[in-house]
C-alpha positions as CSV (number, residue, x, y, z in Angstrom):
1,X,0.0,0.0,0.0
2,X,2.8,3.0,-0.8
3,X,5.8,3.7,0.5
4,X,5.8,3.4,4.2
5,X,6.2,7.1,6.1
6,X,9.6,7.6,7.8
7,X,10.9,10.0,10.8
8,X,12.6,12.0,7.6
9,X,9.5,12.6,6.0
10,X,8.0,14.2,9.1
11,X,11.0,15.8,9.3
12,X,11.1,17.6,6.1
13,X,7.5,18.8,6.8
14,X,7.6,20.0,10.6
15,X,11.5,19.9,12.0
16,X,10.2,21.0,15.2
17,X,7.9,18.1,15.7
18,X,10.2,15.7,14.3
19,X,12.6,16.5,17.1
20,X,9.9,16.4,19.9
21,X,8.5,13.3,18.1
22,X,12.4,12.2,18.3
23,X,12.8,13.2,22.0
24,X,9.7,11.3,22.8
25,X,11.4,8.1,21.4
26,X,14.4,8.8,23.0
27,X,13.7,8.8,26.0
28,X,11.6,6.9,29.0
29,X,8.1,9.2,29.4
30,X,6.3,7.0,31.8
31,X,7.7,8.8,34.9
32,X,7.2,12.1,33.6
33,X,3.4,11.9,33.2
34,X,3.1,13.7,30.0
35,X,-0.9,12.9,30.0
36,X,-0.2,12.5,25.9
37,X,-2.8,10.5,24.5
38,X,-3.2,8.9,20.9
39,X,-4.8,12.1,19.7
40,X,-3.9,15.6,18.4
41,X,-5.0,19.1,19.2
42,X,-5.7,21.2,16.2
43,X,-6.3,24.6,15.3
44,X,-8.9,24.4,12.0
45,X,-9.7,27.9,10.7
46,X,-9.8,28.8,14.3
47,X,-11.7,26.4,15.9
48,X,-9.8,24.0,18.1
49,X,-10.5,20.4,17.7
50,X,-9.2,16.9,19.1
51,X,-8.3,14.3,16.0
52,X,-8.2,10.8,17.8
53,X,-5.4,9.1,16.0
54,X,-7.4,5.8,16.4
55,X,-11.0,5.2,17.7
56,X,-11.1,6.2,21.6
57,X,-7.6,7.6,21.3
58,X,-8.5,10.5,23.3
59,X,-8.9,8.5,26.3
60,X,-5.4,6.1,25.4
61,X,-2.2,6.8,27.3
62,X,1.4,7.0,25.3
63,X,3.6,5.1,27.6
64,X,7.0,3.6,27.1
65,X,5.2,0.5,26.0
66,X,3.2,1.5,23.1
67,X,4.9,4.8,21.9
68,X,7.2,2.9,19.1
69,X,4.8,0.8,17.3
70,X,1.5,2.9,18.5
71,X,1.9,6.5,18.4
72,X,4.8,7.3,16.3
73,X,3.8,5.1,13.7
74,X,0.1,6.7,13.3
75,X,1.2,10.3,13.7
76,X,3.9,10.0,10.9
77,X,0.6,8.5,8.9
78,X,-1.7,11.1,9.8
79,X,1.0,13.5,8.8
80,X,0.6,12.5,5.3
């Protein structure tokens, strides 16, 4: 089904976010209580809105365990 998305094509679209998206792989988050969840704030024409990243993703912790193969890969899909 395509090309599969890559931390260098999120990169080359939002270097900012690449390098939190970077620091969040990086590093252990479970102690830090980020209270991320699988979904993303967004400003639409200036309305803000929640985008669950996968169905009840608003109320789905990142942790250590699930931030490689969960959240990173569905945020570098929903960037594209």
């Amino acid at each position: 089904t395509g090309i599969p998305v890559s931390y260098r094509d999120v990169e080359s679209i939002d270097p900012e976010y690449a390098n939190n998206l970077q620091w969040l792989l990086d590093n252990e988050i479970d102690p830090l209580c980020l209270e991320l969840t699988f979904s993303l704030d967004t400003d639409m024409f200036g309305k803000n809105e929640v985008i669950e990243l996968k169905p009840g993703g608003s109320s789905i912790s990142v942790s250590d365990a699930n931030k490689v193969h969960g959240h990173a890969k569905i945020i570098m899909k929903t960037m594209f």
